[in-house]
DOKEZA-159134 format. One record per atom (N, C-alpha, C): x, y, z; residue in one letter. Coordinates in steps of 0.05 Angstrom, whole numbers, plus 5000, padded with zeros to 4 digits. Layout:
BEGIN
XYZA;...
// end
This chain:
BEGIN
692754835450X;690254685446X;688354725470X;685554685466X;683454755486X;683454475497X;683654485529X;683354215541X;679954165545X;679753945554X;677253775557X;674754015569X;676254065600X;674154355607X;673354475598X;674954645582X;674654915567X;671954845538X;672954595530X;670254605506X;667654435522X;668054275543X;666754275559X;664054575561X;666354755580X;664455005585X;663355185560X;665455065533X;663355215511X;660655065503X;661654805504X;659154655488X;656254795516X;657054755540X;655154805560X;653955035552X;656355255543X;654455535536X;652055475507X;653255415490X;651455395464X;649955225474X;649154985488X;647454885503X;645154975516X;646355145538X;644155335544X;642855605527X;644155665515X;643555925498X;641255765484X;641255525470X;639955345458X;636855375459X;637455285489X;634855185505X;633155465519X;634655635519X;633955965517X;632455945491X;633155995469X;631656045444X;628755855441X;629955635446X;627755455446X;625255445464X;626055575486X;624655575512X;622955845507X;623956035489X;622056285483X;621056245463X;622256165440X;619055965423X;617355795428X;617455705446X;615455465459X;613455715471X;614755865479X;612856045503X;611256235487X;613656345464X;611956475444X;609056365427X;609656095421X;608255985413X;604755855423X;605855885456X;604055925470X;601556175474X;602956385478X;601856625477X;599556585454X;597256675454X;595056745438X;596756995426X;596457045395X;596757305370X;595157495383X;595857785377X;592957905382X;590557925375X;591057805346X;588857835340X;588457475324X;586357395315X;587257055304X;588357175277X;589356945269X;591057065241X;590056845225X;587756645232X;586156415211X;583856455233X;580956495221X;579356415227X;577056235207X;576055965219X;574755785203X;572755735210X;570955765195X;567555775194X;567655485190X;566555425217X;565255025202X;562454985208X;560155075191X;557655045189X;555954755174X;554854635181X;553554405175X;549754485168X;549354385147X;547354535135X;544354475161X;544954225181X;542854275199X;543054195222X;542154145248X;542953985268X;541654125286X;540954035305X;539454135336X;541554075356X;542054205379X;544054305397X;543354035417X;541153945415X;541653675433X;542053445423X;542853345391X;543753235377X;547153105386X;549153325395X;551053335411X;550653155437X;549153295453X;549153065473X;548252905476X;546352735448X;545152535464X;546652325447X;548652395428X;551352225417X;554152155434X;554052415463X;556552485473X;557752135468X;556752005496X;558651785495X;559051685472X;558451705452X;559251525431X;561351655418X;561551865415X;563952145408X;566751975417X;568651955391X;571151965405X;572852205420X;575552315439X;575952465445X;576652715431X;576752635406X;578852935392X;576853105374X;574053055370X;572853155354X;571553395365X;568453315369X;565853435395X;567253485419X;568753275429X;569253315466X;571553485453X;572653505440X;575253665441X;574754045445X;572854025421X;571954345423X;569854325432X;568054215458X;567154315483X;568154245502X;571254165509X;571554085526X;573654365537X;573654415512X;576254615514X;575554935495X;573954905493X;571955205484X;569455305492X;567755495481X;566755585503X;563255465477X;561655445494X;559955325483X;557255525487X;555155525465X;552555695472X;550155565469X;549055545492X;546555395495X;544555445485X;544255785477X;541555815467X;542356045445X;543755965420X;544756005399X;541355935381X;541556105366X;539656125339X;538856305319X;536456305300X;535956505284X;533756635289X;533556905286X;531656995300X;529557165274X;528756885257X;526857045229X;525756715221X;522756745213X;521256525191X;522256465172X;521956165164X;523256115137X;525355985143X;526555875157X;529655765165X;530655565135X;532555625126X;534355485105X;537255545100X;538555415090X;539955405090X;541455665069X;540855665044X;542356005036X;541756275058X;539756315069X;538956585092X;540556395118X;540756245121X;543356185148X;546056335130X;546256145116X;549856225106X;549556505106X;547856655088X;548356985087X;548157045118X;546656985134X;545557165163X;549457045177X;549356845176X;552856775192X;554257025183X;554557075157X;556757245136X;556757535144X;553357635146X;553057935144X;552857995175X;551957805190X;550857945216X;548658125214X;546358015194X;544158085188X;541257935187X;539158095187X;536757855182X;536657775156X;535157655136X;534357575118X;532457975097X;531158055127X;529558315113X;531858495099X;534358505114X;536858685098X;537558635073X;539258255084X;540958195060X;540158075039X;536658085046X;535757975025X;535457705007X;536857495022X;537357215014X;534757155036X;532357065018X;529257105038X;529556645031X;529856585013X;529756335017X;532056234997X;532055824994X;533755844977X;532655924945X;529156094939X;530556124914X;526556304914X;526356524905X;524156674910X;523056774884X;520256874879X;519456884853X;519857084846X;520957214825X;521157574809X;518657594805X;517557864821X;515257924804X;515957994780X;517458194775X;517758344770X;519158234731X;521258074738X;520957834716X;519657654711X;517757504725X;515357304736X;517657134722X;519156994742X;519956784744X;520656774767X;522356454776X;523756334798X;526456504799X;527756514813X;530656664821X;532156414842X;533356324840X;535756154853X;537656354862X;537556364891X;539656594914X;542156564907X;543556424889X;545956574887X;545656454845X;543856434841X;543956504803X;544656784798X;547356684771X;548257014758X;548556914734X;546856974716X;545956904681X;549157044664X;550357174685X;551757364673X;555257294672X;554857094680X;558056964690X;557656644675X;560956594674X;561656334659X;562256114672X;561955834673X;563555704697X;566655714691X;567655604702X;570455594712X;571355304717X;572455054707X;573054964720X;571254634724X;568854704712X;566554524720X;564254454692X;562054384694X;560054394678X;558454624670X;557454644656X;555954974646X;553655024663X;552154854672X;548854784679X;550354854715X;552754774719X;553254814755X;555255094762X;555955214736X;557355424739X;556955694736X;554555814734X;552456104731X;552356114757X;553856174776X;553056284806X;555456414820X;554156664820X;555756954850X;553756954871X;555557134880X;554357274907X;552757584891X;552057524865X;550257844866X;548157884874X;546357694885X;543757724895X;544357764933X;546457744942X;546957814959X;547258194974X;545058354983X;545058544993X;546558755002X;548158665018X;550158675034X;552858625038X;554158715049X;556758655054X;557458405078X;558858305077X;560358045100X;562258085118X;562857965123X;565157995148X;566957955128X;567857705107X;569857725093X;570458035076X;567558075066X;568758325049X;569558585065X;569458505092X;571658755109X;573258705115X;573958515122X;576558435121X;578158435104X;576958445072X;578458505055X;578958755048X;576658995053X;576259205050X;578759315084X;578759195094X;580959395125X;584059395109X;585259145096X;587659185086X;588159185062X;587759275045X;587359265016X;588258945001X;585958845002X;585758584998X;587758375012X;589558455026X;592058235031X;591458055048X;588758045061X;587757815069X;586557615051X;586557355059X;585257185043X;582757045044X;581757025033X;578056925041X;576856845018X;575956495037X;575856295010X;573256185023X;571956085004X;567755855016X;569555695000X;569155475015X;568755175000X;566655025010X;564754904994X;562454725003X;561354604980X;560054334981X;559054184963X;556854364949X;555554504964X;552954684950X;554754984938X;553355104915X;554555304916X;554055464934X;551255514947X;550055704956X;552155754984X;552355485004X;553755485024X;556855655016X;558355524993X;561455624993X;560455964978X;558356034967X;558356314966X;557156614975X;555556484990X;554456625011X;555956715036X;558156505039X;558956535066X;561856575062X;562256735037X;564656805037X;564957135032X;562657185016X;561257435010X;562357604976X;562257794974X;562757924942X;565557964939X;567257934958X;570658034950X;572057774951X;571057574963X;572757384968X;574757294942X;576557184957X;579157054936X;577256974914X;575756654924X;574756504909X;572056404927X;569956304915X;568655994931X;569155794902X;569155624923X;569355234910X;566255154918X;565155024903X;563654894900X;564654554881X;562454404889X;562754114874X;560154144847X;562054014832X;561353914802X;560153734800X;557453684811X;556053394804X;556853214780X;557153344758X;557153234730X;559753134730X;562553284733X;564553234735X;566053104754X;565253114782X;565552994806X;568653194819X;568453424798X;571153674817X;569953834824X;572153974837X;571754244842X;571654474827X;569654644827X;569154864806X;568355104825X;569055374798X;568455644812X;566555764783X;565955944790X;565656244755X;566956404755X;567056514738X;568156754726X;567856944740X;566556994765X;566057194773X;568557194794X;569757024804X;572756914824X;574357014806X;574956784790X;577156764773X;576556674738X;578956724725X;578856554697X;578956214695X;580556184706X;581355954713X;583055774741X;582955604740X;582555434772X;586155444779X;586655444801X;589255464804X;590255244801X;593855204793X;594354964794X;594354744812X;594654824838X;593854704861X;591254524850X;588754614856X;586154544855X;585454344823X;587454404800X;587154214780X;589153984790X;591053924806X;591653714816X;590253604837X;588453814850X;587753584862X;584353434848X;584053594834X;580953504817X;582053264802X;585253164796X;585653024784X;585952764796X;586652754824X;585452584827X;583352354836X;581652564832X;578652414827X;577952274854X;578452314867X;578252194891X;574352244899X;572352244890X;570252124887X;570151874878X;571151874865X;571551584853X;571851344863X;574151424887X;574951284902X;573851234925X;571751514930X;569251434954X;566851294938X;566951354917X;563751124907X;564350894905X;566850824903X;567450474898X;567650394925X;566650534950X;566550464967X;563950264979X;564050184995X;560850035011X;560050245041X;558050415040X;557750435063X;556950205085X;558250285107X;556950105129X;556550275155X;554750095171X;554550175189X;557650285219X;557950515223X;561450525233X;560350365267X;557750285276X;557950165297X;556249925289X;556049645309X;553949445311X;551149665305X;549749525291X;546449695291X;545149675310X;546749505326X;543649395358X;544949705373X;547349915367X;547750065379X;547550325364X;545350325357X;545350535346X;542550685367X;542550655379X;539350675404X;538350965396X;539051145389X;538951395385X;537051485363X;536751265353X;535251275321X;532551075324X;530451175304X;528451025307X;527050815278X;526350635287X;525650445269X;525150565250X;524750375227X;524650485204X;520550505198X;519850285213X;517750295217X;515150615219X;517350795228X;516751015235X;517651295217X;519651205193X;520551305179X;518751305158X;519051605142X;519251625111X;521351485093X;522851335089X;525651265080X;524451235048X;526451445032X;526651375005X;528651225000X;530651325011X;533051135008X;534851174982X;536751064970X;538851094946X;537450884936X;536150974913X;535650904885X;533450694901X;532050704926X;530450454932X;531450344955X;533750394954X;535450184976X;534950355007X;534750225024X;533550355052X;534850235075X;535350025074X;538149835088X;541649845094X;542349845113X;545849825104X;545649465096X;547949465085X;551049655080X;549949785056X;551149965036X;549850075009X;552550064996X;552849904975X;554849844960X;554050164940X;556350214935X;556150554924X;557350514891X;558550324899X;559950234872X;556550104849X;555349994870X;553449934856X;551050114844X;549850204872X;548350444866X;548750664848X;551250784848X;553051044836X;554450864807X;552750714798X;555550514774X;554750824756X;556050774723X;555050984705X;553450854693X;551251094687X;548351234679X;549251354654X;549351294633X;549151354602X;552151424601X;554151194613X;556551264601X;557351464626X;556051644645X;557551784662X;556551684687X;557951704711X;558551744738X;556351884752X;554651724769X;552151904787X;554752014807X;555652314812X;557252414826X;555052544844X;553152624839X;551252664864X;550552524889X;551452324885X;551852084907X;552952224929X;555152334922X;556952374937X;555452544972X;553352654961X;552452824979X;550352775001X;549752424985X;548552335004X;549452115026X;552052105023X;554051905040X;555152075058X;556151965084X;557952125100X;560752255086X;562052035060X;564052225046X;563852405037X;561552465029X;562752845019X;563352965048X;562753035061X;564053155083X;567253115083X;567952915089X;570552665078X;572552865058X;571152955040X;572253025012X;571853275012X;571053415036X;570353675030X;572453745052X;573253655069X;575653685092X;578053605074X;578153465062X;579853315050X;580853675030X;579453695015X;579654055001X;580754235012X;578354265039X;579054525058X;582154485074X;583454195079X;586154215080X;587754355060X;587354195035X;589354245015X;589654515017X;586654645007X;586854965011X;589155115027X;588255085050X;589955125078X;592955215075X;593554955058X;597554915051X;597155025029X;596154974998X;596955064984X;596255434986X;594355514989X;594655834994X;595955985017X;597255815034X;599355885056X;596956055079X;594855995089X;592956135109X;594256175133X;593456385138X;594656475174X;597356445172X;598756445150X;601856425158X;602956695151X;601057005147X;603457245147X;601357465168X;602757655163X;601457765183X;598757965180X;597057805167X;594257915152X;592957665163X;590957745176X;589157565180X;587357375160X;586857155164X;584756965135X;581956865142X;581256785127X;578456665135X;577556525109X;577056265129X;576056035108X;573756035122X;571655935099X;568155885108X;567955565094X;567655485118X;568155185102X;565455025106X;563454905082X;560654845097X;560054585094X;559354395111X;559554155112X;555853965101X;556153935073X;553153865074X;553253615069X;551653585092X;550753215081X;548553205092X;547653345122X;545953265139X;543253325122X;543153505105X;540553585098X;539553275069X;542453345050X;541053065032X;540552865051X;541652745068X;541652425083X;539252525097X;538052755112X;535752665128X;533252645101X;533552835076X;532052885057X;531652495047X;533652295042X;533051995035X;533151895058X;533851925079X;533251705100X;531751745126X;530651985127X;529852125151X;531752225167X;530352435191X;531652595207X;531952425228X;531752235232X;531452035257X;532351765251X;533551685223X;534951495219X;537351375230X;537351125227X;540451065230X;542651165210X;542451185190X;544751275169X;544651635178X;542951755193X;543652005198X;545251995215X;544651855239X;545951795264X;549551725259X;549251575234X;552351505224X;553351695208X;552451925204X;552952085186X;553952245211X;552452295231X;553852485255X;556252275263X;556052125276X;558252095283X;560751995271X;560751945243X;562952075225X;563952275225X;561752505220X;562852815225X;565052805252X;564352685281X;565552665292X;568052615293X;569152335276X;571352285270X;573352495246X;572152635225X;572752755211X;573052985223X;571953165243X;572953355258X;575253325278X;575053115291X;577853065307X;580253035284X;579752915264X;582452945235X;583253155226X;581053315231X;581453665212X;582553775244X;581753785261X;583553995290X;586053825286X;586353595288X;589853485289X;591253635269X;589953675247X;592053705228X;592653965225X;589954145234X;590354515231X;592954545258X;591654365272X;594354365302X;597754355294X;597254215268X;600354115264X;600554275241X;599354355225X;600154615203X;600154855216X;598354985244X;597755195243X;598855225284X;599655385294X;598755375330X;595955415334X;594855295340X;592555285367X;591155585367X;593255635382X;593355975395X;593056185380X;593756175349X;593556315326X;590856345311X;589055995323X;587355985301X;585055995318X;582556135303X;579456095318X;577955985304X;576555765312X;574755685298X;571055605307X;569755685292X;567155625304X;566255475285X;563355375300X;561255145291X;558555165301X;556155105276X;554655135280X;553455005255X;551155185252X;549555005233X;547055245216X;545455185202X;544255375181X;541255345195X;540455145206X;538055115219X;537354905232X;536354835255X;535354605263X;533754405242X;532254245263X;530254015251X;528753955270X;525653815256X;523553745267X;524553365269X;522553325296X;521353045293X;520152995266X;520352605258X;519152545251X;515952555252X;514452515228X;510952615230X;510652385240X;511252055241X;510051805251X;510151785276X;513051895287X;513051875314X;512052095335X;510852365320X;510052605331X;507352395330X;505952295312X;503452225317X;503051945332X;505551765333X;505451545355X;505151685385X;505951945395X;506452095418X;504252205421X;502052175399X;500152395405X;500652735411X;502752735394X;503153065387X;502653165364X;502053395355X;500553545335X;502253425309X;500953445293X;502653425266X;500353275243X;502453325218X;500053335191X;501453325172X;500553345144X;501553535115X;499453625110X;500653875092X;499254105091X;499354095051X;497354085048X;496953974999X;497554324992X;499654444996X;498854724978X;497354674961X;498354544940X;497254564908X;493854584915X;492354364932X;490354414939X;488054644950X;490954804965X;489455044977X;489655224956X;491655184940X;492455424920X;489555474905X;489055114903X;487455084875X;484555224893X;484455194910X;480755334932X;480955554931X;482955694932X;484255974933X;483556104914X;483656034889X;483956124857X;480856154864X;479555944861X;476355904853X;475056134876X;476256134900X;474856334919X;475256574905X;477256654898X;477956924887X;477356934859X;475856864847X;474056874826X;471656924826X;470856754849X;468156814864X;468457094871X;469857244891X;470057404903X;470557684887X;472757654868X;473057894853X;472657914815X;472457654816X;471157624790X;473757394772X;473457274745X;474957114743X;477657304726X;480157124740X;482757194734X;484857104750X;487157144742X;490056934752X;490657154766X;489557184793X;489657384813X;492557314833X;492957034836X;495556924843X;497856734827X;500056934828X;501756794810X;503756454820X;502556504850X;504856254866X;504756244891X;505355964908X;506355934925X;508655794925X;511155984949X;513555904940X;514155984967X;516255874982X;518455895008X;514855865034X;512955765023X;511755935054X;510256105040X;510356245026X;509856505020X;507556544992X;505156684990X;503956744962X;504756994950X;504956984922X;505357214908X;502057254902X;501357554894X;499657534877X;500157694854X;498057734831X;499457874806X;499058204809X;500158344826X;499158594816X;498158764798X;499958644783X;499058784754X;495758784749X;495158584755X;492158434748X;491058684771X;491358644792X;490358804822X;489459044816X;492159174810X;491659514806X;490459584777X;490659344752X;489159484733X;485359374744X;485059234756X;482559214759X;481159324783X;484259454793X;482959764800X;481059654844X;482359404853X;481459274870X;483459384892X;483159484919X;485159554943X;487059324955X;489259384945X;491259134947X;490259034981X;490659254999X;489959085025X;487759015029X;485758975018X;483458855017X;483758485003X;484958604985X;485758304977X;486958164989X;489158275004X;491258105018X;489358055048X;487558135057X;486658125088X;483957895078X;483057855044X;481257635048X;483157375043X;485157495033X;487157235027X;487957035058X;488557245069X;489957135095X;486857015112X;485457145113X;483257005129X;481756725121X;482456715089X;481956435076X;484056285084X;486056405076X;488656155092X;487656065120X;487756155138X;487956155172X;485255915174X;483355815156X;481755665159X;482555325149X;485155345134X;486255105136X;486254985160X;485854715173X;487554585198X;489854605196X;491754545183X;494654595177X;495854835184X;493755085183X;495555345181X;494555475208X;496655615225X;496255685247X;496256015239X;497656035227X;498156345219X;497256445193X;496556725176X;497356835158X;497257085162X;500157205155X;501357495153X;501357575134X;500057835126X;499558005102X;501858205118X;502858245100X;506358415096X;505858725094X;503458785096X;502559105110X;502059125127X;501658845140X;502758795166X;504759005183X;506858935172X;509559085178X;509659335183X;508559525166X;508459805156X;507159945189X;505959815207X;504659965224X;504259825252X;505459555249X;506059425272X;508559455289X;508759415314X;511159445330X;511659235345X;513958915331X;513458755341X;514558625374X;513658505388X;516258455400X;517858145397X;518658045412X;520357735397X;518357515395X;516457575376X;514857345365X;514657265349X;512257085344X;512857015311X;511857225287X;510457505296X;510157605271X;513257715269X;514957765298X;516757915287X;519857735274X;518457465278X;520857315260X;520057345237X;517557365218X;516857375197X;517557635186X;517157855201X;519058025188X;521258105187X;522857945207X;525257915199X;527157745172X;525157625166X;524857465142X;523757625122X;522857835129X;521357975090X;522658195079X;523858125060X;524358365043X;522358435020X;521358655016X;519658854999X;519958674976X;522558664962X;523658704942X;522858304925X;523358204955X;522957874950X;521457734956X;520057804968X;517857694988X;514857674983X;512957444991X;510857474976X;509057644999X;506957614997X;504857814997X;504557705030X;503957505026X;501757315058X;505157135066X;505157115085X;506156835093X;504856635103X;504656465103X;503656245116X;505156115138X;504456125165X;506055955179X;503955685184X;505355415181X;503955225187X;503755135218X;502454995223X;502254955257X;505454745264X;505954845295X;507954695300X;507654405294X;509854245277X;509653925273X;509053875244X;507254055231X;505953995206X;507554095189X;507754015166X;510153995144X;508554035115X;509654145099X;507854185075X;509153905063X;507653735036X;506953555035X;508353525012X;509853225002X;511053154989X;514553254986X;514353445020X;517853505024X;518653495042X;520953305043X;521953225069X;522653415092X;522653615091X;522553825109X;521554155103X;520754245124X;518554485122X;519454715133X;520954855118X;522255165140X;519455255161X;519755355178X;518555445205X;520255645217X;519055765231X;519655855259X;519155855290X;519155515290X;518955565310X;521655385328X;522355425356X;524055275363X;525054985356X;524854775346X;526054595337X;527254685308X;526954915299X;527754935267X;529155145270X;529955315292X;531655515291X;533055575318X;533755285329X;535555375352X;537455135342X;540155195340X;542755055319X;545155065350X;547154785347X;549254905362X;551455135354X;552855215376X;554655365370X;556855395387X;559155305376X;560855205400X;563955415387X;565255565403X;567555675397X;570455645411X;572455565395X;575155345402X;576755565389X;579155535402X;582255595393X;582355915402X;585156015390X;586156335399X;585656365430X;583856585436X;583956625465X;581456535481X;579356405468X;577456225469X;578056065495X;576756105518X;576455895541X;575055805537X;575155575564X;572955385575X;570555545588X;568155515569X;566355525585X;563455595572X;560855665585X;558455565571X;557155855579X;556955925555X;554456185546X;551056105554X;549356235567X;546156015571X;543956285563X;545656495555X;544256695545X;542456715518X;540556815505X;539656775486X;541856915453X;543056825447X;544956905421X;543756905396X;543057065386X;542357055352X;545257065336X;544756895309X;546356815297X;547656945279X;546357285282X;547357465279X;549057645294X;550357525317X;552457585337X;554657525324X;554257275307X;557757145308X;559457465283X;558157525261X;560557735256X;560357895260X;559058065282X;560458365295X;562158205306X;562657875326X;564157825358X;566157765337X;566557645308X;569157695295X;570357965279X;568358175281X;569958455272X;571558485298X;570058535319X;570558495344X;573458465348X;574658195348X;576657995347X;579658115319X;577858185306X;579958355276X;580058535284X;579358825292X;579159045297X;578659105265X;576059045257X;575759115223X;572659315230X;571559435209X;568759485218X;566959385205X;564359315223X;562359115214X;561259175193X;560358815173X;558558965155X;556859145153X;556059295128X;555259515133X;551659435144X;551259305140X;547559235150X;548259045180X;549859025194X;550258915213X;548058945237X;547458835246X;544758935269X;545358685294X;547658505291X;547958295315X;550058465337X;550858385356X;552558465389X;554658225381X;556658345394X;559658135402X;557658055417X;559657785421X;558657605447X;561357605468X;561357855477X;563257925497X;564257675517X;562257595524X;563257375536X;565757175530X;565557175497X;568156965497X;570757055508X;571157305506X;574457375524X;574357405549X;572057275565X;572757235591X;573157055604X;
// end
């Protein structure tokens, strides 16, 4: 028999051998992959980079302070083209392109050519999936270009995975690009998740359990409230100073949701959802499930989720950009991002995963309090100018429907009409623009032959043509003067700094501490993630790594 010692000195060995194995998975586990094996797009349809700090203290630790406390942060991150919105952000993140490439010029531009409206990701040609008929006609075919996802899928013959989820379609399909697995989008009508035909046939079983349980439902029977006392909300400005439409009228907390959102002919207002801090809530709530049920970053093919967080744009669209319910809407996000890093932490290592943040475009001041400050600002009546426009150009070249629209910023006119009446298009377009430029409202107008013979440098004609494509684009742009907003919409694409400088903060894999103060276009981030994959860039790519992060 073995005396006391002897299994003594065995148990000691398997003991240490133990703590050997253990002690090199801990270490392994430490080590950064070489390459990330999950990377997660977390874009928020708007926000200004000093938005962040002037919430810090109110931030709990695991959200904001987490990934700048412990990633590397860019101070002077933005877009560098006219027109700022949110489908030409998602494409420009995706392609590492301007808007003139990939062609996504706004969220939705006129066909001449069919003389109608076009919606940036409408496809007449696909079925929904999953959802309602009226929310399910949408790909990525109006998209130009290639993405960072579709090389990544194109480097290993598909065995990577790459998924958009976002309440808008435009966000979950733009920013996933033409190969992806799938994008998710939300089903107003239905209150699930839906795709088209152009993904898949039908929804995986995963995703019909979790549409089942309805968990909108369970956020509308909710009451919003305020998540702090209101006397602390200092950050925000009276309402006195606000536009506030508010839910259904209501402009006050708390907002019983159960009440507002009851059913409307027998169904469920599920659009609600987008104007409360929960969809965000419910859209993390997804982009987990995703996560586990498609197994991400767990083989040895790299993934990428594009995950887009919209709320900021409906809630400033009913309550203002300077509200309190915005203010609570950020610092929710706060709490809901410190929930989503715990949990990628505990499904996924740290060290494995990269993730960035940013946003599709800034935002302006309020017009009451630009004009309490005695700073510039206005509305600008298109329909008005349209309508002086017409009659001038009747006068001028005789009577006819010489302009078919104003749309994004931008006038079409009818060519057809132009060249059979036999008139020099740039003649037209150079009295057009010089009638515009006599508005007070309008600081600018660019006639788009402009382009053909100019050599810009980083101004505003050359954001505007970074913004034009031939193919989509109208004739003149109009830029309005800084502050002034075209009229009867809660916000006014621009180019100028408050509308296109966004944060951008980068956490996890080999991502240090520390702060970029260089000027970054927002077409850096996917070459600095081909970069990171060793994949090659989309094919219209025109942004730089941001070398800096691996140092």
């Amino acid at each position: 028999m073995f005396n006391n010692s002897y299994i003594r000195f065995i148990l000691a060995g398997f003991l240490l051998f133990f703590l050997i194995i253990v002690s090199k998975a801990q270490q392994s586990n430490r080590i950064p992959s070489e390459r990330p094996e999950l990377i997660i797009a977390l874009v928020v349809d708007q926000m200004r980079p000093d938005q962040i700090h002037r919430l810090w203290d109110k931030f709990g630790e695991g959200g904001f302070k987490k990934l700048i406390n412990n990633g590397t942060v860019i101070q002077q991150a933005g877009y560098h083209y006219f027109n700022t919105q949110g489908p030409p952000g998602y494409a420009t993140i995706s392609s590492g392109t301007q808007p003139s490439d990939h062609g996504i010029v706004s969220t939705d531009w006129y066909e001449l050519l069919g003389e109608e409206m076009v919606r940036s990701t409408e496809d007449l040609s696909v079925n929904p999936v999953g959802g309602s008929f009226i929310n399910g006609l949408f790909s990525p075919d109006n998209l130009m270009v290639s993405t960072l996802g579709d090389e990544l899928k194109l480097s290993n013959q598909s065995r990577s995975k790459v998924f958009g989820v976002g309440l808008n379609n435009e966000g979950a399909i733009l920013s996933s690009g033409h190969s992806a697995d799938a994008a998710f989008w939300f089903d107003e009508s239905t209150g699930g998740w839906m795709t088209s035909t152009y993904y898949m046939d039908s929804l995986p079983l995963w995703l019909n359990k979790f549409n089942q349980k309805m968990l909108p439902d369970i956020y509308l029977d909710r009451t919003w409230e305020p998540l702090l006392p209101l006397n602390e909300y200092t950050e925000s400005m009276p309402d006195s100073l606000l536009n506030k439409e508010g839910l259904f009228g209501q402009v006050t907390f708390p907002y019983d949701l159960k009440k507002l959102g009851g059913k409307r002919n027998r169904r469920r207002d599920y659009s609600l959802m987008k104007y409360t801090p929960y969809g965000v809530t419910f859209t993390m709530d997804m982009a987990l499930t995703l996560i586990i049920e498609e197994e991400l970053g767990k083989d040895n093919y790299p993934d990428y989720l594009a995950l887009n967080l919209s709320a900021f744009g409906p809630v400033s669209e009913k309550f203002g950009l300077e509200s309190v319910e915005f203010e609570d809407v950020l610092l929710r996000l706060d709490r809901e991002l410190a929930h989503f890093l715990k949990s990628i932490e505990e499904l996924l290592d740290k060290n494995r995963v990269l993730i960035f943040f940013t946003a599709t475009h800034g935002m302006h001041k309020e017009s009451e309090y630009l004009r309490k400050m005695k700073l510039p600002t206005g509305q600008f009546d298109r329909n008005q100018a349209l309508s002086l426009l017409k009659s001038y150009l009747n006068v001028k070249f005789g009577s006819g429907n010489w302009i078919k629209g104003y749309y994004g910023n931008q006038i079409y006119f009818n060519r057809v009409l132009i060249e059979d009446s036999k008139i020099s298009l740039q003649e037209i377009r150079d009295q057009v623009a010089n009638f515009m430029v006599q508005f007070t409202a309008v600081a600018h107008a660019i006639t788009t032959s402009t382009f053909s013979y100019a050599n810009f440098s980083d101004n505003l004609n050359s954001l505007v043509r970074n913004g034009y494509n031939p193919k989509r684009s109208g004739d003149i742009t109009v830029v309005l003067r800084s502050g002034w907003r075209l009229e009867g919409e809660g916000r006014t694409s621009t180019g100028y700094n408050y509308d296109r400088r966004v944060p951008m903060i980068w956490y996890g894999w080999k991502i240090g501490k520390n702060i970029i103060y260089r000027d970054i276009d927002i077409t850096d981030i996917a070459p600095t993630l081909s970069l990171f994959l060793n994949i090659p860039l989309p094919d219209a790519c025109s942004g730089k790594p941001i070398l800096e992060l691996l140092k």
